[in-house]
C-alpha positions in Angstrom: 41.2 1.5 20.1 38.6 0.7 22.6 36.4 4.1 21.4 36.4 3.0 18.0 34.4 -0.5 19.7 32.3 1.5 22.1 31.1 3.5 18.4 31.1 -0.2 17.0 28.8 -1.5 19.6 26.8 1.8 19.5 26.1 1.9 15.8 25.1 -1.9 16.1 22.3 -0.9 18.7 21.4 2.1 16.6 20.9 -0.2 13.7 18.6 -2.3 15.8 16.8 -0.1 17.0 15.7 1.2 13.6 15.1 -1.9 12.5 12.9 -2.3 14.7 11.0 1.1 13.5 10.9 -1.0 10.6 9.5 -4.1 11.8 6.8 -2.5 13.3 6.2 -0.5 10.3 6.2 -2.8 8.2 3.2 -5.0 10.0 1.2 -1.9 10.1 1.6 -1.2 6.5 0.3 -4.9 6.1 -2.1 -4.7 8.2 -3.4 -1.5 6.7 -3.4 -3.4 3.6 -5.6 -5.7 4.8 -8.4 -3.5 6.0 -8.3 -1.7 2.7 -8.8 -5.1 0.8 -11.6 -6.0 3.1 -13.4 -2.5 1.7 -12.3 -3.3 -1.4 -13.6 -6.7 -1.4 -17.6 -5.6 -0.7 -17.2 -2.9 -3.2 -16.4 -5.5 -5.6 -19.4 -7.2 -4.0 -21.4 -4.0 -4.6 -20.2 -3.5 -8.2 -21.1 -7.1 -9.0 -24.7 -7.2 -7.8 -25.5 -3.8 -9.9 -23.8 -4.7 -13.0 -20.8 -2.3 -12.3 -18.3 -2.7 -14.3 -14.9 -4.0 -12.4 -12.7 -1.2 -13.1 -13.2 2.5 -13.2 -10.3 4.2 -14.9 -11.9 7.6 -13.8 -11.4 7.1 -9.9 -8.3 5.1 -10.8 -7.1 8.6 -12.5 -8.2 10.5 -9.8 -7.1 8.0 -6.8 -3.2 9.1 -8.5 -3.1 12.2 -8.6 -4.5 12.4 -5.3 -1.9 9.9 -4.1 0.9 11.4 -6.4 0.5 15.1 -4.4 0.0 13.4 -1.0 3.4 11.9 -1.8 4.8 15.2 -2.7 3.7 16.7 0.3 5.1 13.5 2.4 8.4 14.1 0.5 7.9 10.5 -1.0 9.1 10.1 -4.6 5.8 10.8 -6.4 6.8 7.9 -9.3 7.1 5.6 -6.2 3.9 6.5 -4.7 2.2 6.0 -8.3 4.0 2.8 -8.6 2.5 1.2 -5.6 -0.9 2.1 -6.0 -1.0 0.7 -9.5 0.3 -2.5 -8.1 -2.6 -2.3 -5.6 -5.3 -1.0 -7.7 -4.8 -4.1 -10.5 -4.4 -6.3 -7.9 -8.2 -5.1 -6.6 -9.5 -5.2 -9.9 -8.2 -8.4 -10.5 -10.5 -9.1 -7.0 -13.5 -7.4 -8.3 -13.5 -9.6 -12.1 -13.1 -12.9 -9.9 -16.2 -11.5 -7.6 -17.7 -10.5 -11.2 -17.5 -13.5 -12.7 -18.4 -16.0 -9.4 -21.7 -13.5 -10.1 -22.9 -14.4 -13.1 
């Protein structure tokens, strides 16, 4: 009996452990996430002054494909990897039409 809670008590510092990997992971995909929106930001500040449009479907396109093999070669569900940079690519547009329209 006393094995089984030593491997009880072993699993349950395993587990924290890795969620600590986690944790930290997770703040430095945030904060990741934030730098990239602050470049984001002043090319929607760029667009803006010249009259750009907001969105460009053609580096969109290309952004996920690029994306979708990085994933592959990551061994990351491609679909996944797609997924999240739609989420963040409407989410920047939807930046870049406010900075659009505060323009005008």
């Amino acid at each position: 009996m006393e094995a089984g809670v030593e491997d009880q008590q072993e699993a349950r510092r395993e587990l924290l452990r890795l969620r600590d990997s986690i944790d930290n992971m997770d703040a430095a995909l945030v904060h990741l996430l934030a730098e990239r929106f602050k470049i984001t930001q002043r090319v929607g500040e760029l667009k803006a002054a010249h009259g750009m449009p907001p969105a460009d479907p053609e580096r969109e396109r290309a952004q996920i494909a690029r994306l979708r093999a990085l994933a592959v070669e990551a061994k990351l569900d491609p679909e996944f990897a797609e997924k999240f940079l739609g989420f963040v690519v409407a989410e920047v547009v939807r930046h870049h039409e406010a900075i659009a329209a505060d323009a005008r």
